[in-house]
C-alpha positions in Angstrom: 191.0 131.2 102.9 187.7 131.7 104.7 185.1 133.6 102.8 183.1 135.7 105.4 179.9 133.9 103.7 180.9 130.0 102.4 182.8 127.4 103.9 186.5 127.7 104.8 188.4 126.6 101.9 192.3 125.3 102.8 194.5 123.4 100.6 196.5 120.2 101.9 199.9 119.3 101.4 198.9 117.7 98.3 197.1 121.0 97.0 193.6 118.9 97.5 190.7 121.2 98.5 189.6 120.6 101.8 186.3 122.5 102.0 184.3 122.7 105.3 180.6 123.4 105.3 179.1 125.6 107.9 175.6 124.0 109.7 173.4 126.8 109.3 170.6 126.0 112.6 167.0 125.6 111.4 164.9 128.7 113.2 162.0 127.6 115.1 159.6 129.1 113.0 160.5 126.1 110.8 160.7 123.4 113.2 157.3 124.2 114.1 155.9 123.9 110.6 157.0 120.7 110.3 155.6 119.6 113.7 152.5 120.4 112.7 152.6 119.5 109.4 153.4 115.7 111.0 150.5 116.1 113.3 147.9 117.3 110.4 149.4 114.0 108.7 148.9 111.6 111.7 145.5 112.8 112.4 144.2 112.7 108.7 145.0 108.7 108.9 143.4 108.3 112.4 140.5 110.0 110.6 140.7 107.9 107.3 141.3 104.5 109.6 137.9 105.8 111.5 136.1 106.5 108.7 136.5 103.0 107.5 136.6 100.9 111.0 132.6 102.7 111.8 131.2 101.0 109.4 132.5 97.5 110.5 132.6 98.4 114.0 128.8 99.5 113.9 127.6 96.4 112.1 129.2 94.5 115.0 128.3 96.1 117.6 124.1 96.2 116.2 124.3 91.8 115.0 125.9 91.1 118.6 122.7 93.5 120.2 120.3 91.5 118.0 121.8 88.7 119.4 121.1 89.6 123.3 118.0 90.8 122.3 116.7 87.6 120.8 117.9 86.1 123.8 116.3 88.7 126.6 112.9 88.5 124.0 112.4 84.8 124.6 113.0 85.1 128.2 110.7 87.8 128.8 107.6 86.0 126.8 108.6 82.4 128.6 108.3 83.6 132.2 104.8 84.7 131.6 104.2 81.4 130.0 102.1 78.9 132.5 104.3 76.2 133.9 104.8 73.6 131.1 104.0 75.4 128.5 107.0 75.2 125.4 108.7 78.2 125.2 108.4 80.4 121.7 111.4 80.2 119.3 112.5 83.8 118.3 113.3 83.4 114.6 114.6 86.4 113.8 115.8 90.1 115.3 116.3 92.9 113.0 117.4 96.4 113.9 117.1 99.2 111.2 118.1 102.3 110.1 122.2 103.6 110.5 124.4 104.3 111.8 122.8 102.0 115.1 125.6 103.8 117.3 124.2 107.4 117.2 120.7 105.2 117.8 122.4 104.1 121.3 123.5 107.2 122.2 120.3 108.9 121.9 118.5 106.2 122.9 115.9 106.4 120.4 115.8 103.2 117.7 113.7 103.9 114.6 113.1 100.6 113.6 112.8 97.0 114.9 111.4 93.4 113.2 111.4 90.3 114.6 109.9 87.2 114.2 108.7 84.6 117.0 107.3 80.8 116.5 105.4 78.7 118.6 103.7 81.2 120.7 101.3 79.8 123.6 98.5 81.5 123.9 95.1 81.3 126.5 93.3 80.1 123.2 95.0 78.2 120.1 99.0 78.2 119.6 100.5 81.0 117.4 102.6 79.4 114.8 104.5 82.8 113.7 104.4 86.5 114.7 106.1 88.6 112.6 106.4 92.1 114.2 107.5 95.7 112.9 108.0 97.8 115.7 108.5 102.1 115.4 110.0 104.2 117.6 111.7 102.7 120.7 112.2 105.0 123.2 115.3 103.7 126.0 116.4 105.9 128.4 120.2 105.1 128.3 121.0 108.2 131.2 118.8 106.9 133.8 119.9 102.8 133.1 123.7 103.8 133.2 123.5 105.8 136.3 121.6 102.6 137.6 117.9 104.7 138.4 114.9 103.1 136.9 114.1 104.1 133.5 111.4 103.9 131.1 111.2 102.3 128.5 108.3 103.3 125.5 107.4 102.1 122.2 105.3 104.1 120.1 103.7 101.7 117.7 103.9 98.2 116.9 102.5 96.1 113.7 102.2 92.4 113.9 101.2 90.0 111.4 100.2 86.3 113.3 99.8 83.2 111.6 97.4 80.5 113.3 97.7 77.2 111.5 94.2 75.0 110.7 95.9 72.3 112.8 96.3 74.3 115.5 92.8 76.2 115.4 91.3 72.4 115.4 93.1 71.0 118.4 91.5 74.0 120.3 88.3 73.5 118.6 88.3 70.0 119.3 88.2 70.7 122.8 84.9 72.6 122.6 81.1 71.2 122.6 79.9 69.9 119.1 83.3 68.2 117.6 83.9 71.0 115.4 86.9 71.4 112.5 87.4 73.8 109.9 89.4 73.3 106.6 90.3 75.0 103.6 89.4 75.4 100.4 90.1 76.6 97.2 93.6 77.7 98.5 92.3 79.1 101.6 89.4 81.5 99.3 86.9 80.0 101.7 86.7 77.6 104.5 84.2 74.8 105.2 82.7 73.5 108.9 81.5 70.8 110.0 80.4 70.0 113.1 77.5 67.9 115.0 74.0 68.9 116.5 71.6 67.7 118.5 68.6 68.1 117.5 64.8 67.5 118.9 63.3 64.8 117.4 66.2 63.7 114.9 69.1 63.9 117.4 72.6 64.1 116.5 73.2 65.2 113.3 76.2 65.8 111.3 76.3 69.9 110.3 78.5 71.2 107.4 78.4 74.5 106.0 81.3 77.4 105.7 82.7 80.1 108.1 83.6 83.5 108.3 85.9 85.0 110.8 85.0 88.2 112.2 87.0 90.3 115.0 85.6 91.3 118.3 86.9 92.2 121.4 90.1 90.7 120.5 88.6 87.6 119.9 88.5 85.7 116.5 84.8 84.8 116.3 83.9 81.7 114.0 80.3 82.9 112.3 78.9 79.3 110.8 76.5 80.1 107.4 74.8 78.2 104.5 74.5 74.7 106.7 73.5 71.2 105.5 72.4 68.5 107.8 73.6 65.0 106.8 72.4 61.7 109.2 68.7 60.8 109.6 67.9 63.4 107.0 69.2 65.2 104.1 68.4 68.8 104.3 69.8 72.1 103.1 69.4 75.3 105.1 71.2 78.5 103.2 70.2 80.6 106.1 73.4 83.2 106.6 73.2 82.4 110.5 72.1 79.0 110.8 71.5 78.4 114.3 72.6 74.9 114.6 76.5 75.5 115.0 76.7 78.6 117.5 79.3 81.2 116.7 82.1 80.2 118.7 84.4 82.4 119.9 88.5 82.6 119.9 90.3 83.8 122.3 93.6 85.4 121.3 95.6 87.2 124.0 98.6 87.2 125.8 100.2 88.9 123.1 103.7 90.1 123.3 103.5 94.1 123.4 99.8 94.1 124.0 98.4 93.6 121.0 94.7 93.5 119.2 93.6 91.4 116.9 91.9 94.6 114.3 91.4 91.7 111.1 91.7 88.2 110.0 92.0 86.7 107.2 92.1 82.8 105.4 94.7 81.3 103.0 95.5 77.9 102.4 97.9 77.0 105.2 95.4 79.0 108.0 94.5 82.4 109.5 96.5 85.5 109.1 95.5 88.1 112.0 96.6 91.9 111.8 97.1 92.8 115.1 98.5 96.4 116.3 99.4 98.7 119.6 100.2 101.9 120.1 102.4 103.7 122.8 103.6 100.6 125.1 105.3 101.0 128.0 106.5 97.6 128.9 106.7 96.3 132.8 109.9 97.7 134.1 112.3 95.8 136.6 112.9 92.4 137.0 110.6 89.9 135.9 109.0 87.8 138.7 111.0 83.9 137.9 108.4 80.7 137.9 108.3 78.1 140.4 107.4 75.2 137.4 107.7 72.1 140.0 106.6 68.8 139.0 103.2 69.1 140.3 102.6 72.4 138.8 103.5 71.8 135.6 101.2 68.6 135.6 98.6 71.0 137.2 
């Protein structure tokens, strides 16, 4: 028999019971829920994937841009290097803050270290300069729509090392044979030097030096001298006048920096040196012509 609301129930010729169900079609109403319950699904693992690949895919993307700028960093300071000159060693690049994505689409960084060694300068070689730069300001609209854009930096903090060695092989260069070395780990630091004097000619000078900051200049101020050749004698005058103070030139820079302090420990000088809101040349920079006789010259 067939019950107006079940399956048609028959019997065989065996009396088995043969029933057959009736397919009831699913409305759409509920075809539709489960479409989007699939969706809602889907999407929440593309999220939870996302969530978990930014991370990684940020710290990529920021050690591969620390790489390039490294790279562009020792390019820039070597083409204003005079011809033969070594070229620095960039030691280190370190951008901050996170995520650095959002930083490149806004084209604002917070945060940027790096360290450089074996810097040329006009006066004696910078062994290390260990920078902390704030607030790098990079147009990204402009660059990728290939107009010239801007690039700013609103402070920079450096920290330079000048070994003794290196301050005396510029020293040694200037009138009256003068060295400097440390003592007591770099507490104080002793000159010597030689003088030519009327009467008594050359005479060996030793005393100690302070380093004082002017112009941008390091500035060597001799005090508390002793003469040592045809005669013994001992003048604790705070400016003796027979070693001149001698002046140190320190610029050329990256980022335009001023020497503000210096100070002495037992390796050599630490300098302070700062800037504030740099605009750095834009466009290409202008590529040496270091032949042979150049470089010799």
């Amino acid at each position: 028999m067939t019950d107006a609301h079940g399956p048609s129930t028959s019997l065989d010729d065996t009396g088995a019971d043969t029933t057959v169900p009736i397919i009831i079609p699913r409305s759409r109403h509920w075809l539709r829920r489960q479409f989007r319950r699939r969706w809602t699904r889907i999407i929440a693992i593309i999220v939870v994937v996302l969530i978990v690949l930014f991370p990684i895919v940020d710290r990529v993307t920021v050690a591969l841009a620390e790489k390039q700028m490294a790279k562009q960093l020792e390019t820039s300071v070597a083409a204003t290097l005079d011809c033969g000159l070594p070229p620095p060693t960039v030691r280190r690049v370190h951008i901050g803050g996170f995520p650095f994505l959002t930083q490149i689409a806004f084209g604002k960084f917070k945060d940027i270290s790096l360290a450089v060694d074996g810097l040329a300068t006009p006066g004696p070689r910078i062994s290390s300069l260990d920078a902390d730069i704030k607030g790098i300001h990079v147009p990204i609209f402009s660059m990728l729509t290939g107009r010239d854009g801007q690039i700013s930096i609103d402070e920079v903090r450096a920290t330079v090392g000048m070994t003794y060695d290196d301050l005396n092989a510029f020293l040694a260069s200037m009138p009256g044979k003068i060295q400097v070395n440390p003592e007591d780990g770099g507490r104080s630091v002793e000159i010597s030097g030689t003088a030519d004097l009327p009467v008594l000619g050359t005479q060996q000078v030793d005393g100690v030096t302070t380093f004082e900051v002017r112009d941008n200049k390091i500035t060597l101020v001799p005090s508390h001298l002793t003469l040592s050749g045809t005669i013994n004698l001992s003048i604790p005058i705070p400016l003796g006048q027979l070693l001149p103070s001698i002046p140190i030139p320190v610029g050329g820079l990256p980022f335009d920096l001023n020497v503000v302090s210096a100070s002495t420990n037992a390796s050599g000088l630490l300098l302070t040196a700062t800037a504030e809101h740099i605009v750095p040349p834009s466009g290409k920079l202008p590529e040496q012509n270091c032949t042979p006789s150049a470089a010799q010259g």
